[in-house]
N, C-alpha and C positions, 0 to 999 in steps of 0.2 A: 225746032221750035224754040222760041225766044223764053229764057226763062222768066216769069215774073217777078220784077222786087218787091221784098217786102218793105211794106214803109215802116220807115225809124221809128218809135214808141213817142208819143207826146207826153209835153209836162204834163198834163192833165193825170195822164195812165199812173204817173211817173208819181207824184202826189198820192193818189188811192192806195198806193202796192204801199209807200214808203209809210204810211196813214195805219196801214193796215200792219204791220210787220210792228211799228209801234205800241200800236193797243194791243196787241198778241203779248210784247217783249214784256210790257207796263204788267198787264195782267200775270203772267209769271212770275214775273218779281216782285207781286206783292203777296202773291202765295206760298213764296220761297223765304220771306222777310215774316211772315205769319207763321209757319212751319218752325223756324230757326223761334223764335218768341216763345212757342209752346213748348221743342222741346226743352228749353233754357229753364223756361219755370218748373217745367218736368223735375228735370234735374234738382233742381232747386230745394222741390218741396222733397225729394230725394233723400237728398243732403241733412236738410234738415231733420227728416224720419228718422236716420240714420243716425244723428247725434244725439236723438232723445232719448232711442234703444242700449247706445253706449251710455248713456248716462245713468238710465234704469238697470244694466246689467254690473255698470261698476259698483252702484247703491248695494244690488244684492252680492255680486260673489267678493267684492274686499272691502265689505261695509262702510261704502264713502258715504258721506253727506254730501251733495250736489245741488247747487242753482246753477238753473242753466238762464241763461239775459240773453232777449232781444231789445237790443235799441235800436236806437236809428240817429244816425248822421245828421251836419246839418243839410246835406244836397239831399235829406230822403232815403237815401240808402239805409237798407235794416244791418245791422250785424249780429253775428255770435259770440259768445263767451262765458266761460264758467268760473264761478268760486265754491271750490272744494275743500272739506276737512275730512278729518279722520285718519283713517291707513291709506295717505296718497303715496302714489308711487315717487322717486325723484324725478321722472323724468315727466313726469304729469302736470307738474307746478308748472314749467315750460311751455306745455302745451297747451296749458287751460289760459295762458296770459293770450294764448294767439287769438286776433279776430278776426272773425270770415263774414265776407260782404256775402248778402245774398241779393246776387243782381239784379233777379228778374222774379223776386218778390217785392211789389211795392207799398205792398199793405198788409197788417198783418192784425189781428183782432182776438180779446182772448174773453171769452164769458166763464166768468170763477162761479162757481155753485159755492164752495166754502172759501172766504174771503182770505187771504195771505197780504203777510207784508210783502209792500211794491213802492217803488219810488216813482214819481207823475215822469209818463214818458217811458217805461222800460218796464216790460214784461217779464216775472219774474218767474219762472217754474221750476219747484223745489222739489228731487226725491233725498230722500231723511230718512234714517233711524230706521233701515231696513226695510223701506218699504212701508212702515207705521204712519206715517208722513209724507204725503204727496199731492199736488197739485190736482186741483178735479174739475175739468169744466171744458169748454168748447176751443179749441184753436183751429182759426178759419184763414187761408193765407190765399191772397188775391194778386191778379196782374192783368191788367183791362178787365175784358172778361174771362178770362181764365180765374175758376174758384176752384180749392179745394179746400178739406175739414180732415183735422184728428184729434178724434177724443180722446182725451184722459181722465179715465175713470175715479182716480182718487185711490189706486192700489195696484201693486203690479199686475200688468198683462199686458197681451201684447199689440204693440204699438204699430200703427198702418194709417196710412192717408186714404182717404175715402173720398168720393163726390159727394154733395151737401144730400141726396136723396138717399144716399147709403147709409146717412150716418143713423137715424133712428132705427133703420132696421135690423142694422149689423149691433147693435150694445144689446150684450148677452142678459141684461136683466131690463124687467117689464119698464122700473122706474128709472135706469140712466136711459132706456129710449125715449120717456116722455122730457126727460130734464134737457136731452139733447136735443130735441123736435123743438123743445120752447128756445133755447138758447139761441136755433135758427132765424126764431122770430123775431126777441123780445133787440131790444136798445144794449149794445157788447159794454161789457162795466171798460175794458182796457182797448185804446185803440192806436197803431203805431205806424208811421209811415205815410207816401205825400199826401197831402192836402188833397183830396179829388175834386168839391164840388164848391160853390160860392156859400151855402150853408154853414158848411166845415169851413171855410176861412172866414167866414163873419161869427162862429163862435168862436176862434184864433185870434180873431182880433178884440175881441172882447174881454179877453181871457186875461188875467194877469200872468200868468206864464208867457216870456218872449220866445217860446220853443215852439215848433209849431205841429206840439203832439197834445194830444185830449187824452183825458185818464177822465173815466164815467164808471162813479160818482168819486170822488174825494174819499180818501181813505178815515177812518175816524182816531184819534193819536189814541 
């Protein structure tokens, strides 16, 4: 018996398969491009948790005074850095001059319950004088939609990033979970990093600052 040929594949077939194998490849690679974004900011706010702990652990065991700054670039980019006094180490003054970009936070927001000296544009949070003195209020750090929040109670303890719905529940007393439930709410007095919406650049352009960071409200001298 004769065997039968198969007939060769037409462009037609040849189109669908190719069509198909596309939107397959397309859809992987933007789950794989979302995936690498999440955990980057992961890291991020990581990084950041990480330096606030050091900051509060050097405050108490070699009674430094610390601000720790966020600003921001002018391409948007946030960075780190600190100014330190007291019993600094030598090799500390070196390392507090270093600044770390934090990449894949692009906004970063801070609600002060007690108002601290701040420069318009840069986030200042201060641990002091053993812990007597310290910054108290919401920090909320954003990237698309990726959010996270860590509070800082305004006296040592311990420091963790939390999802926005965790954070009222998790603060150990009745009234930092109301203050922090509101701070979710209300208008961030301090806000840093890109421009997101037409809003936010039509108060930028209005703004007598040529920087294109909003500090809410104005400090009083």
């Amino acid at each position: 018996m004769r065997s039968k040929r198969r007939s060769p594949i037409t462009l037609l077939e040849l189109i669908v398969v190719i069509s198909i194998l596309s939107l397959t490849f397309g859809l992987f690679s933007i789950n794989i491009v979302k995936a690498l974004q999440e955990q980057r900011f992961y890291s991020n706010v990581a990084f950041l948790t990480d330096e606030l702990k050091l900051s509060q652990e050097l405050m108490l065991l070699l009674n430094m005074d610390i601000q720790f700054h966020l600003m921001s670039r002018g391409d948007g980019r946030i960075t780190t850095s600190y100014t330190t006094t007291g019993n600094t180490p030598d090799m500390w003054d070196k390392i507090a001059k270093i600044k770390k970009t934090l990449s894949h936070i692009d906004r970063i927001t801070f609600n002060e319950f007690e108002l601290a000296p701040s420069k318009e544009g840069k986030i200042t949070l201060e641990f002091l004088s053993n812990g007597s003195v310290m910054s108290k209020g919401l920090l909320k750090l954003s990237y698309k939609q990726l959010e996270r929040a860590i509070p800082l109670p305004g006296y040592p303890a311990p420091i963790s990033s939390q999802t926005l719905g965790e954070v009222a529940l998790n603060a150990p007393k009745i009234e930092e979970a109301f203050l922090f439930e509101k701070a979710l709410l209300e208008e961030t007095s301090i806000v840093i990093g890109a421009i997101k919406n037409k809003e936010e650049k039509e108060v930028t352009k209005n703004s007598p600052s040529p920087s294109s960071l909003d500090v809410f409200p104005k400090r009083p001298k």
